[in-house]
N, CA, C and O atoms as a Maestro MAE file, in Angstrom:
{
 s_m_m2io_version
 :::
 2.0.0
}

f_m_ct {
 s_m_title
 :::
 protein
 m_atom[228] {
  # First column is atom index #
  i_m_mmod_type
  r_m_x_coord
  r_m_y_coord
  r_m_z_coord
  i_m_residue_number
  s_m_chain_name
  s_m_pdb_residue_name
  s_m_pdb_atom_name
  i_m_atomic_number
  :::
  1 25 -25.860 -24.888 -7.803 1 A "UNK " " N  " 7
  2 3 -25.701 -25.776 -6.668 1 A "UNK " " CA " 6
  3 2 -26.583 -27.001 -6.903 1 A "UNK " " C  " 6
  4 15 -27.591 -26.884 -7.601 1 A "UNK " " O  " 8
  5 25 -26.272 -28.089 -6.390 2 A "UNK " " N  " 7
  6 3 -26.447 -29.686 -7.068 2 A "UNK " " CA " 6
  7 2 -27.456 -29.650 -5.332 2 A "UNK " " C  " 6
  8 15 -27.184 -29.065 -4.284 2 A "UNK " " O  " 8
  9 25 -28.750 -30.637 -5.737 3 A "UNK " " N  " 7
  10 3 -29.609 -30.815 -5.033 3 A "UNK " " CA " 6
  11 2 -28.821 -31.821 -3.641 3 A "UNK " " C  " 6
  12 15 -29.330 -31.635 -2.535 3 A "UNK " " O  " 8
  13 25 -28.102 -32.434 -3.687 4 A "UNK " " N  " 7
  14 3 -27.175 -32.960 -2.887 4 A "UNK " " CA " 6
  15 2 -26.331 -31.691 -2.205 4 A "UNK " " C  " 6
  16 15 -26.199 -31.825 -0.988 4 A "UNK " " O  " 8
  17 25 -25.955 -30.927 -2.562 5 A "UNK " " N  " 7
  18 3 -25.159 -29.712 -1.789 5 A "UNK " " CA " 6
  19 2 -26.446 -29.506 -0.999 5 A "UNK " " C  " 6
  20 15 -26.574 -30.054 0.096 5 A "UNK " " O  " 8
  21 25 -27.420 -28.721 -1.522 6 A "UNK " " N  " 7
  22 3 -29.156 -27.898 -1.041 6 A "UNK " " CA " 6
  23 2 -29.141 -28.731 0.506 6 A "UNK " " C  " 6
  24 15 -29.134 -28.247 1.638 6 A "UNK " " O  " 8
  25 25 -29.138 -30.337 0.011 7 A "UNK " " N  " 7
  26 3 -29.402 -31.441 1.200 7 A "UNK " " CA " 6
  27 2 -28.211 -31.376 2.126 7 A "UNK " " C  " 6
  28 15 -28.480 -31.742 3.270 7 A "UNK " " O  " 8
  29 25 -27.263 -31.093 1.970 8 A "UNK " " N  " 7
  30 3 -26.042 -31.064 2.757 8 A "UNK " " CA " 6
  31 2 -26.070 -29.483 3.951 8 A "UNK " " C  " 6
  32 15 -25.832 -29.448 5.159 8 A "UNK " " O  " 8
  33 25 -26.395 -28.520 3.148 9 A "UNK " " N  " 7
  34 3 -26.449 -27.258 4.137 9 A "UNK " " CA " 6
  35 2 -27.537 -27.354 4.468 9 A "UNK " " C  " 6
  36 15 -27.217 -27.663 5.616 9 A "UNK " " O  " 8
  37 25 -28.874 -27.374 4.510 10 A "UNK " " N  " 7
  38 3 -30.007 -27.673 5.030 10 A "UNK " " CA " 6
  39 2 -29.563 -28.686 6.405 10 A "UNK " " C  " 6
  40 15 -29.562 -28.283 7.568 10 A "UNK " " O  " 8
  41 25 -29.188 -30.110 5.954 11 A "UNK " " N  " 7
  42 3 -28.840 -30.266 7.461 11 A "UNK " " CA " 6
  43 2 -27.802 -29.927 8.266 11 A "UNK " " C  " 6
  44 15 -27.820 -30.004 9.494 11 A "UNK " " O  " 8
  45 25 -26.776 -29.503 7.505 12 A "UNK " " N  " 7
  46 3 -25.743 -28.478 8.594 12 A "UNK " " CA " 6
  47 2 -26.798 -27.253 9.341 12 A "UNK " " C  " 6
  48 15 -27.008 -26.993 10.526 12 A "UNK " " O  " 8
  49 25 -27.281 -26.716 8.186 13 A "UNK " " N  " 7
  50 3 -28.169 -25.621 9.294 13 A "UNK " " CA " 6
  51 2 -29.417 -26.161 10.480 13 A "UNK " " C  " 6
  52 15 -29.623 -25.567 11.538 13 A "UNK " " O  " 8
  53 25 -29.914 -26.990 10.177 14 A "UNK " " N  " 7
  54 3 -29.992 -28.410 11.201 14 A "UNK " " CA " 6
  55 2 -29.839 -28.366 12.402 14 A "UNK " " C  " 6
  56 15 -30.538 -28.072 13.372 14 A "UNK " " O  " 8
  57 25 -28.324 -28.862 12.138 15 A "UNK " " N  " 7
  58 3 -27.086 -29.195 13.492 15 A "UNK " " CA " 6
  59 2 -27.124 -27.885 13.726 15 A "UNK " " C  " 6
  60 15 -27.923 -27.689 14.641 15 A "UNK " " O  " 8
  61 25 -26.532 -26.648 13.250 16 A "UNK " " N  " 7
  62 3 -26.342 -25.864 14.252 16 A "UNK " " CA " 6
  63 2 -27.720 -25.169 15.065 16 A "UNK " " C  " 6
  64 15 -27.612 -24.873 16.255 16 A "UNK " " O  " 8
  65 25 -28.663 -25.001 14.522 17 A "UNK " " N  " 7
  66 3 -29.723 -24.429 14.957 17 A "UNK " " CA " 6
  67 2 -29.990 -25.347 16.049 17 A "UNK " " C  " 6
  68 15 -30.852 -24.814 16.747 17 A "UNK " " O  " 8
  69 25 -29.635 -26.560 16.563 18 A "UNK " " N  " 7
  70 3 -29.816 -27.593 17.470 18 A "UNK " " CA " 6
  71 2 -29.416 -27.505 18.210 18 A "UNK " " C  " 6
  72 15 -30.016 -27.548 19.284 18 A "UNK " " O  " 8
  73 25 -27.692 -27.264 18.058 19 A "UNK " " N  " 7
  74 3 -26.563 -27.318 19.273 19 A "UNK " " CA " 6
  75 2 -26.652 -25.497 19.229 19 A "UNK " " C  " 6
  76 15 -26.172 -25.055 20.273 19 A "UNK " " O  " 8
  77 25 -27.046 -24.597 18.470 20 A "UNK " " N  " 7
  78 3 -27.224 -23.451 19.575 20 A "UNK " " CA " 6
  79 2 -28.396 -22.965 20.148 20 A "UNK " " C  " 6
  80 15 -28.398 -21.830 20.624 20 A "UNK " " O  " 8
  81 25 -29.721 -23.894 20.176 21 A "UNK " " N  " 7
  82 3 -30.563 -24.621 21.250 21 A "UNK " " CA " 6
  83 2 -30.192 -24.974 22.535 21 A "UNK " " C  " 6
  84 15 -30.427 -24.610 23.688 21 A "UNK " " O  " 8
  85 25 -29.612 -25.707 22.021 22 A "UNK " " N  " 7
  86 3 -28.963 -26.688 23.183 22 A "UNK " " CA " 6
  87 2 -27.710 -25.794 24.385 22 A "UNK " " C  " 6
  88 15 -27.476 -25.779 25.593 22 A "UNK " " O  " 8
  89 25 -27.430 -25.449 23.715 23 A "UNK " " N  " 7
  90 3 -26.064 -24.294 24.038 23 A "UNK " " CA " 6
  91 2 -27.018 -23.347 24.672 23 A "UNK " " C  " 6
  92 15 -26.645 -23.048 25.807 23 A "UNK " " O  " 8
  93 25 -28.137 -22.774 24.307 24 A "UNK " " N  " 7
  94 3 -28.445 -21.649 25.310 24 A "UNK " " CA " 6
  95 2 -29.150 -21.963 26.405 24 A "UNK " " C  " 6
  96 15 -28.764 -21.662 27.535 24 A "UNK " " O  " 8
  97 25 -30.561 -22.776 26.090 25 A "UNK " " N  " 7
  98 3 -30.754 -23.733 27.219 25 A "UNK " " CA " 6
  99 2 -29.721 -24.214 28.420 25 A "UNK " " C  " 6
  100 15 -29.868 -24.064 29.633 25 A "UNK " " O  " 8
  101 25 -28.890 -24.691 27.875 26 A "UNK " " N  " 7
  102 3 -27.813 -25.328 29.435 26 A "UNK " " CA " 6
  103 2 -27.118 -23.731 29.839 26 A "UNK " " C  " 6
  104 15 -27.176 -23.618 31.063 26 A "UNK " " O  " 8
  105 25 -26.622 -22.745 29.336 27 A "UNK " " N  " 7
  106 3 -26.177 -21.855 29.316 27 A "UNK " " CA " 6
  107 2 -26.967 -21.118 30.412 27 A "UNK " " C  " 6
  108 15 -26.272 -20.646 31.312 27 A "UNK " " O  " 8
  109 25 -28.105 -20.962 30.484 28 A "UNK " " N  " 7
  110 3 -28.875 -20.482 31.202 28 A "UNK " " CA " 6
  111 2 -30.014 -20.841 32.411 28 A "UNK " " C  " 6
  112 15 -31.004 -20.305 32.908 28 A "UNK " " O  " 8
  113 25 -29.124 -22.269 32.583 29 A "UNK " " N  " 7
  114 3 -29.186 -23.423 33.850 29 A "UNK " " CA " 6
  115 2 -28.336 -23.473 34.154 29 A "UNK " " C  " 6
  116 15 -28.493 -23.927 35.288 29 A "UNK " " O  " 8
  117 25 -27.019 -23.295 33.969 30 A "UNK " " N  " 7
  118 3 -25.738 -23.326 35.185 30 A "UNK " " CA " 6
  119 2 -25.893 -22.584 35.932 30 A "UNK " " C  " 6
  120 15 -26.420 -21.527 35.584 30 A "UNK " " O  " 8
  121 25 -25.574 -22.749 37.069 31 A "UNK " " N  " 7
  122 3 -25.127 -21.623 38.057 31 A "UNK " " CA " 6
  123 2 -23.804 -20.596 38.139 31 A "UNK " " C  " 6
  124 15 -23.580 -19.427 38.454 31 A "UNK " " O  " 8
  125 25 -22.964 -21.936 37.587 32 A "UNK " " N  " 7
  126 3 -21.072 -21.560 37.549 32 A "UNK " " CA " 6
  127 2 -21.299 -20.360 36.558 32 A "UNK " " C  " 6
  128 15 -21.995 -20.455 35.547 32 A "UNK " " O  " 8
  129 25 -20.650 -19.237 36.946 33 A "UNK " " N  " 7
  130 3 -20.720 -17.993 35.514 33 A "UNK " " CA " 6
  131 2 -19.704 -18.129 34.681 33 A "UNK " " C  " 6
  132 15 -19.545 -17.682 33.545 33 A "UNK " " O  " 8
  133 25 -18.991 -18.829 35.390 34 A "UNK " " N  " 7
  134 3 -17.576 -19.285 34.126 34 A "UNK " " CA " 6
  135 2 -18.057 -19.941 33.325 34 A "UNK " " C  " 6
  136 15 -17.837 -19.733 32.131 34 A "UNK " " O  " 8
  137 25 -18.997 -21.104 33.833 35 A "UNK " " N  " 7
  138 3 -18.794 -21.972 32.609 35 A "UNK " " CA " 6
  139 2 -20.255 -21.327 31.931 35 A "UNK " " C  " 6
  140 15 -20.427 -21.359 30.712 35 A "UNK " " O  " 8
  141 25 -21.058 -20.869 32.667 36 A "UNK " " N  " 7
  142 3 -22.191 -20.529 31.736 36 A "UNK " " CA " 6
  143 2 -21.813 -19.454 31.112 36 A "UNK " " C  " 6
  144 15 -22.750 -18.863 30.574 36 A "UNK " " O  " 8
  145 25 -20.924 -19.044 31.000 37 A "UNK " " N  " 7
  146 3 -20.347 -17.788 30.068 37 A "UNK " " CA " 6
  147 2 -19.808 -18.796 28.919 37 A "UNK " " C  " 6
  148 15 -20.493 -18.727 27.898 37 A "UNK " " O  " 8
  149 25 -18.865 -19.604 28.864 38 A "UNK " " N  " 7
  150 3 -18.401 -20.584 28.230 38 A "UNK " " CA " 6
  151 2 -19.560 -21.432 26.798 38 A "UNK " " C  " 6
  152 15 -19.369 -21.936 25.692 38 A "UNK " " O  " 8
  153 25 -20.362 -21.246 27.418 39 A "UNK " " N  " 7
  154 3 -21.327 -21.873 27.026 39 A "UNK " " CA " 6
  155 2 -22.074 -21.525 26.149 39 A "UNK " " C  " 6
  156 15 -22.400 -22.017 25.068 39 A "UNK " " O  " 8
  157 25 -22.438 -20.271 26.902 40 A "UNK " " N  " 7
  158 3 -23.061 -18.699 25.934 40 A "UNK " " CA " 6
  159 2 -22.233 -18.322 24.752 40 A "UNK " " C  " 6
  160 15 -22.758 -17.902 23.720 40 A "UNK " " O  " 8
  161 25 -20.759 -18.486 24.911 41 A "UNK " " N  " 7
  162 3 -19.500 -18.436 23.619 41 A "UNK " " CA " 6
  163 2 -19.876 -19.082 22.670 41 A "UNK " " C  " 6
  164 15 -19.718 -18.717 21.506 41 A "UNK " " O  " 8
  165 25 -20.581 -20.427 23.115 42 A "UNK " " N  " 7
  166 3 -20.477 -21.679 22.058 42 A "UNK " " CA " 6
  167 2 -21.708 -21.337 21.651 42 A "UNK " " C  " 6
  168 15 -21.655 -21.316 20.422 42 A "UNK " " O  " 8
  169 25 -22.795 -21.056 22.013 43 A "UNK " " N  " 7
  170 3 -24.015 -20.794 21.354 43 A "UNK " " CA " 6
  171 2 -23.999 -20.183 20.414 43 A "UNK " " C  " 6
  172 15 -24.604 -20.609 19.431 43 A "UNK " " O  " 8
  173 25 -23.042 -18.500 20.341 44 A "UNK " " N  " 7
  174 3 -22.907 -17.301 19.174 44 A "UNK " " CA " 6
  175 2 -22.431 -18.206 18.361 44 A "UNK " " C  " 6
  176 15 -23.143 -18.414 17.379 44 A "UNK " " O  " 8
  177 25 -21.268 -18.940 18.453 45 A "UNK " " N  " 7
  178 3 -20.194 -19.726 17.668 45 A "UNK " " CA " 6
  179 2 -21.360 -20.390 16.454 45 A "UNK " " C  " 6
  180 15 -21.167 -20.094 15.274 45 A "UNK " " O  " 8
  181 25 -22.174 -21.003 16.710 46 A "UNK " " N  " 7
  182 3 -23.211 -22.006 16.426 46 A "UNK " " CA " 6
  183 2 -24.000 -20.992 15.541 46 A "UNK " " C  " 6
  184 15 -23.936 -21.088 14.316 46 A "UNK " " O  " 8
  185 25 -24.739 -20.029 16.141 47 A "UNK " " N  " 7
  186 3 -25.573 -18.848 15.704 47 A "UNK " " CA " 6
  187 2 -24.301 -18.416 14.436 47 A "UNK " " C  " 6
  188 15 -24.539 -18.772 13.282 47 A "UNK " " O  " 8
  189 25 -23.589 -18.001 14.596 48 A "UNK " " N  " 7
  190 3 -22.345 -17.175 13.385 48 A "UNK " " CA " 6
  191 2 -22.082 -18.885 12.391 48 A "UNK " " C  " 6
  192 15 -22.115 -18.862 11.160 48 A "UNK " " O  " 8
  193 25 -21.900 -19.885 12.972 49 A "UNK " " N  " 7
  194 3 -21.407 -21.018 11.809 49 A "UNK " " CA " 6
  195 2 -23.126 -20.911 10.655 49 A "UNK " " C  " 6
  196 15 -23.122 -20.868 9.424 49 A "UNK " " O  " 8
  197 25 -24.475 -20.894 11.624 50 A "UNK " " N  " 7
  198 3 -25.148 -21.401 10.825 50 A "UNK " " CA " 6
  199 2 -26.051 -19.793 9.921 50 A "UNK " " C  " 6
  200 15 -27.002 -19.780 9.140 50 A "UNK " " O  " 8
  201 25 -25.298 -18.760 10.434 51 A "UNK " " N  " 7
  202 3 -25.606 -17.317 9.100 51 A "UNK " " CA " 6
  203 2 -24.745 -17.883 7.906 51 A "UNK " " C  " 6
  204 15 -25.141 -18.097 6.760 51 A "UNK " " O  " 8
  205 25 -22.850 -18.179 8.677 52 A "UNK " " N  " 7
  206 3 -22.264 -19.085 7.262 52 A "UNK " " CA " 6
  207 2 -22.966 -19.891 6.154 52 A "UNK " " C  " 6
  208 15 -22.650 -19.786 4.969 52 A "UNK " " O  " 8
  209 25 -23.784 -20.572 6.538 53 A "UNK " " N  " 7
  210 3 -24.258 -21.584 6.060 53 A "UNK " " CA " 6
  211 2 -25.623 -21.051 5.180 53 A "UNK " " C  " 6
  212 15 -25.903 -21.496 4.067 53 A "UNK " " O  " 8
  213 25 -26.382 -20.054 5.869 54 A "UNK " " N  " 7
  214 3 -27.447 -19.226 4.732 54 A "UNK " " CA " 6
  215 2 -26.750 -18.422 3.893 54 A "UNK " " C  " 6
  216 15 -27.150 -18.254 2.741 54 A "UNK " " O  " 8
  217 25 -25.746 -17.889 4.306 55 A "UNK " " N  " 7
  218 3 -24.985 -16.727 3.213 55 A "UNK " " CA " 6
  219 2 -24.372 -18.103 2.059 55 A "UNK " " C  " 6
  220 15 -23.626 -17.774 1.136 55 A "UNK " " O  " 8
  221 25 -24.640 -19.105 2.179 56 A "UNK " " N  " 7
  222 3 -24.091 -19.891 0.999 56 A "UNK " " CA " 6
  223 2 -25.507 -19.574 0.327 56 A "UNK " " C  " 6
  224 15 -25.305 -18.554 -0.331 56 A "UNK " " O  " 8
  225 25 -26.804 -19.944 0.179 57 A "UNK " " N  " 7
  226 3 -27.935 -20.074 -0.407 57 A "UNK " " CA " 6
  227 2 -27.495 -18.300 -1.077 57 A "UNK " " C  " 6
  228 15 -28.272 -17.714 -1.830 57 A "UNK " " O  " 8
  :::
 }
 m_bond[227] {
  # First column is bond index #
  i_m_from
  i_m_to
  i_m_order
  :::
  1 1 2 1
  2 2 3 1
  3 3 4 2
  4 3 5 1
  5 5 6 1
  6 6 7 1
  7 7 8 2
  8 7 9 1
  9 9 10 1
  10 10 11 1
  11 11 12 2
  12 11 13 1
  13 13 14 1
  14 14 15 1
  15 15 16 2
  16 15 17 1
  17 17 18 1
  18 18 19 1
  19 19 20 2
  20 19 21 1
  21 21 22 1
  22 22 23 1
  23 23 24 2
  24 23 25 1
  25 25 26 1
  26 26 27 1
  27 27 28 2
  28 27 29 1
  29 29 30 1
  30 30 31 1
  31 31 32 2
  32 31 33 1
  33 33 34 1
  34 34 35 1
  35 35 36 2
  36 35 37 1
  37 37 38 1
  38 38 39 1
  39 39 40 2
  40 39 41 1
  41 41 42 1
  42 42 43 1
  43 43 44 2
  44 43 45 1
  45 45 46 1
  46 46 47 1
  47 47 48 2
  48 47 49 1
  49 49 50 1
  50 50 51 1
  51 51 52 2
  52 51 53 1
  53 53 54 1
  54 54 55 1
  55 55 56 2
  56 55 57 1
  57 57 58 1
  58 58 59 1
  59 59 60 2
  60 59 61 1
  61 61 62 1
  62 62 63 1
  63 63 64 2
  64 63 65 1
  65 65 66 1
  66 66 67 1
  67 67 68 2
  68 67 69 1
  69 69 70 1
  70 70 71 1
  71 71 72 2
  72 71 73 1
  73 73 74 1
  74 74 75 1
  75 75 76 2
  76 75 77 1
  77 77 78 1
  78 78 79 1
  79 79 80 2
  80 79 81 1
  81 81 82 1
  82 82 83 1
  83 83 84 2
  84 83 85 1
  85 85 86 1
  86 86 87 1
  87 87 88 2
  88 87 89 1
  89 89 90 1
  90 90 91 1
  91 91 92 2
  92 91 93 1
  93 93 94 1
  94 94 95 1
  95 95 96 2
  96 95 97 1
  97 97 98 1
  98 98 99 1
  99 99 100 2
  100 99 101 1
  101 101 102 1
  102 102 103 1
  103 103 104 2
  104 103 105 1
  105 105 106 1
  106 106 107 1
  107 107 108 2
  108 107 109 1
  109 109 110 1
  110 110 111 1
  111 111 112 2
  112 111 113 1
  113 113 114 1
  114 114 115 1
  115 115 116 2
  116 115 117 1
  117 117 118 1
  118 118 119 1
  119 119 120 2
  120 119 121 1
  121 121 122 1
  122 122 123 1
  123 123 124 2
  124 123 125 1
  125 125 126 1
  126 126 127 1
  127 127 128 2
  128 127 129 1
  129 129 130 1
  130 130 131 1
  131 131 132 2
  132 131 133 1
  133 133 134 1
  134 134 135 1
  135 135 136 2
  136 135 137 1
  137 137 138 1
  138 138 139 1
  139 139 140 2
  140 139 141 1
  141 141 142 1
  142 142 143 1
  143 143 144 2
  144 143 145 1
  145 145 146 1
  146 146 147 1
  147 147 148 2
  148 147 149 1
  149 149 150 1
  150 150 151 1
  151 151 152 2
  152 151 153 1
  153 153 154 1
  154 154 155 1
  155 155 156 2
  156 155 157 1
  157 157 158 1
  158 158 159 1
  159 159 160 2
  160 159 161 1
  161 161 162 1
  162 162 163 1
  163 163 164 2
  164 163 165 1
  165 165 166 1
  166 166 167 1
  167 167 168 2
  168 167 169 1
  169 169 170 1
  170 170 171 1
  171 171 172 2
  172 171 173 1
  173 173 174 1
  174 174 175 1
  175 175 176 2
  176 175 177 1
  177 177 178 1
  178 178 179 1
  179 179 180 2
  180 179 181 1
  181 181 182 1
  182 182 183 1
  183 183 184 2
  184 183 185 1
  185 185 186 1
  186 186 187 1
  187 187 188 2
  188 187 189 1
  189 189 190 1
  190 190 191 1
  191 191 192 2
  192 191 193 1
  193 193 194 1
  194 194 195 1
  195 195 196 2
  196 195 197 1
  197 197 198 1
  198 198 199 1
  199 199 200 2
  200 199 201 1
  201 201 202 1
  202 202 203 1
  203 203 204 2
  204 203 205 1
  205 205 206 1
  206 206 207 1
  207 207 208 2
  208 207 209 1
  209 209 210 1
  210 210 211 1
  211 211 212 2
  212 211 213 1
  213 213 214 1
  214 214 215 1
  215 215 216 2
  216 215 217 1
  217 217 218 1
  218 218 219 1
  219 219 220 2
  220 219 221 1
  221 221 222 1
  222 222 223 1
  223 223 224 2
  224 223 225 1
  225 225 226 1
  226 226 227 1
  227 227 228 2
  :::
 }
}
């Protein structure tokens, strides 16, 4: 793997570790259970894209 790839998943793992931050935080300030369920979806989503992203290393 080319030091440019290394730099490329490093900040994908980045982004997701950010937005499923971000995702659980608001997730667990809504009140609505729909949407904070919704929300909580997108967090795992984020959590599962960025294991993708170590199982490359």
């Amino acid at each position: 793997m080319t030091s440019k790839e290394l730099l490329y998943i490093e900040d994908s793992l980045g982004h997701e570790n950010f937005m499923k931050s971000c995702s659980t935080k608001t997730a667990s300030k809504l009140t609505d259970p729909t949407l904070s369920s919704y929300i909580g979806s997108l967090a795992q989503k984020h959590t599962d894209l960025a294991n993708k992203f170590l199982n490359l290393l």
